[in-house]
Every structure is written in C-alpha cells, then in structure tokens.
MIFIDREN-859348 format. One record per atom (N, C-alpha, C): residue in one letter; x, y, z. Coordinates in steps of 0.1 Angstrom, whole numbers, plus 5000, padded with zeros to 4 digits. Example, Ala and Ser with C-alpha at 12.3 -4.5 7.8 and 13.67 -1.06 7.14 Angstrom:
BEGIN
A513249435078A512349555078A513249675078S512849785071S513749895071S512950005079
This chain:
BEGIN
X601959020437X600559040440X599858910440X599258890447X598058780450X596958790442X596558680436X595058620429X594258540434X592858560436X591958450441X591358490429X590158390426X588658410423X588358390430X586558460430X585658420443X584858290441X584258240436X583758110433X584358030420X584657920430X585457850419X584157780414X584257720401X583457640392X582657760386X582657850384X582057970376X582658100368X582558020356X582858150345X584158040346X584857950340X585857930341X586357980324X587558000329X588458140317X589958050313X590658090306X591758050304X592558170318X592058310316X593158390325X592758330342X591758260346X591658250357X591958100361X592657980352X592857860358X594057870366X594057780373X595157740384X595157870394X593757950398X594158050407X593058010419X593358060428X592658000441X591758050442X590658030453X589558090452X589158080468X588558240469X587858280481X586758160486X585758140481X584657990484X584657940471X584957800479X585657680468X584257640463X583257640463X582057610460X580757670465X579757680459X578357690463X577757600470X577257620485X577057510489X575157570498X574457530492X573157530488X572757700492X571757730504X571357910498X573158020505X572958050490X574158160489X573958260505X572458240511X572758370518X572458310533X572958180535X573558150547X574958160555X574758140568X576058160572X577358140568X577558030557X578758000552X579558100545X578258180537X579158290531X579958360537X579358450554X579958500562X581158470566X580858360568X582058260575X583758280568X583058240552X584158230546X585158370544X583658480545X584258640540X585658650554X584958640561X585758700576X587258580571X586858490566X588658410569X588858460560X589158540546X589358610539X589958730545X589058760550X589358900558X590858920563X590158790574X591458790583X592858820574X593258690563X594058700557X594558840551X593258910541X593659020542X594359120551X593659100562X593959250573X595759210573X596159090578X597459030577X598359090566X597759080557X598759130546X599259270542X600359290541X600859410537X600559380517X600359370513X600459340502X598959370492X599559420477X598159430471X597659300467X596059280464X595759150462X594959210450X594359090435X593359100431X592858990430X591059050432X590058900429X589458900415X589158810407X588558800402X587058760405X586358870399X584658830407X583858730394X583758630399X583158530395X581658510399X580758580405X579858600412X580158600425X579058560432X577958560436X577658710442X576358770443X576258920452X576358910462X575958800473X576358810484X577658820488X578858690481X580258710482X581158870479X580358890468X580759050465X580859120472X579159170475X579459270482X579859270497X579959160504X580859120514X582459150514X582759100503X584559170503X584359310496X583459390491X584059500487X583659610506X582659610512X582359630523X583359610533X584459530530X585259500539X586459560535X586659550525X587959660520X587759800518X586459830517X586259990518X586460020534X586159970544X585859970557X587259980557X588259830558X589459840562X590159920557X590060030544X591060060534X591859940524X591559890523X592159760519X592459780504X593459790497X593759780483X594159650477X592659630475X591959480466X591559570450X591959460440X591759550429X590859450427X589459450421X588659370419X588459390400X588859270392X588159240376X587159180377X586259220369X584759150365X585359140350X584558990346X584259000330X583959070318X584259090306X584159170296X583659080290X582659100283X582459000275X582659030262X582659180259X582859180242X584359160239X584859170256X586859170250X587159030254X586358940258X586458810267X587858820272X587858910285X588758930295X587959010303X589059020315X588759050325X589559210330X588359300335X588959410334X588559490346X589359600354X589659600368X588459710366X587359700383X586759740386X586559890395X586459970391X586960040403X585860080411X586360090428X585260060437X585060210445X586460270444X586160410447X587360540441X587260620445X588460720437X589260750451X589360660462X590060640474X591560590464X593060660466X593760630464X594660510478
C-alpha cells in the first residue's frame, strides 16, 4: 500500500518521516490555482492505480477536501489518518460507509 502526506513541512511526526507528499509545500494563498493543479496530478496517479493508498492529512482544507471529492467521485479507496492528539498518532478517517 502506498503513503503520501498532504503537505510536507506540517505536523512533522516520527510515523510520517521519509513519506512523500501530495504538495511539497505551501506556496503563498492556499486557494490558488496550484492547489488544483497539484490535486488532478494526484488524481491522475490515482485513477492509474489499481492499488489501495493512504494519506496522511497534514492540512490544508483546500488540499482535503479536493482529494476526498475526488475519491468519493471516482470510488477511489484512499484511506485517509488525521491526528490524535490525546494518542499522538494517527488514526484512519472514515469518509463514508461505501465499502
């Protein structure tokens, strides 16, 4: 199975070093084109894949709700962890009761 985070340089974790990330940076307003940009090559990759993936969501709302919109649409089985903070880990999200 495949790991990204979504923005690298945020919330860095011991369980999330050395794993790749969806946008490598913030690169000034979150809710320009770049974001887009980056969702769809994501995408792409996805649609390509036969394979399950999970992200770690590291922020941002815009990047979020861009891949979860995209995997509900495509059917896509992305398992998405957000933060815990009382367990400091990361724990899987669930986005619908779509098996």
């Amino acid at each position: 199975m495949k790991k990204f985070i979504l923005f690298s340089g945020r919330h860095p974790h011991p369980e999330t070093e050395g794993i790749p990330s969806v946008y490598e940076e913030v690169m000034g307003d979150i809710f320009s084109p770049w974001v887009l940009q980056k969702t769809q090559e994501f995408c792409v990759f996805l649609a390509e894949e036969d394979k399950e993936c999970t992200v770690y969501v590291t922020g941002l709302t815009p990047g979020v709700t861009d891949l979860i919109f995209f995997c509900n649409t495509m059917q896509k089985n992305v398992k998405f962890l957000h933060y815990d903070r009382n367990s400091d880990t990361y724990r899987e999200v669930p986005l619908s009761d779509r098996e």
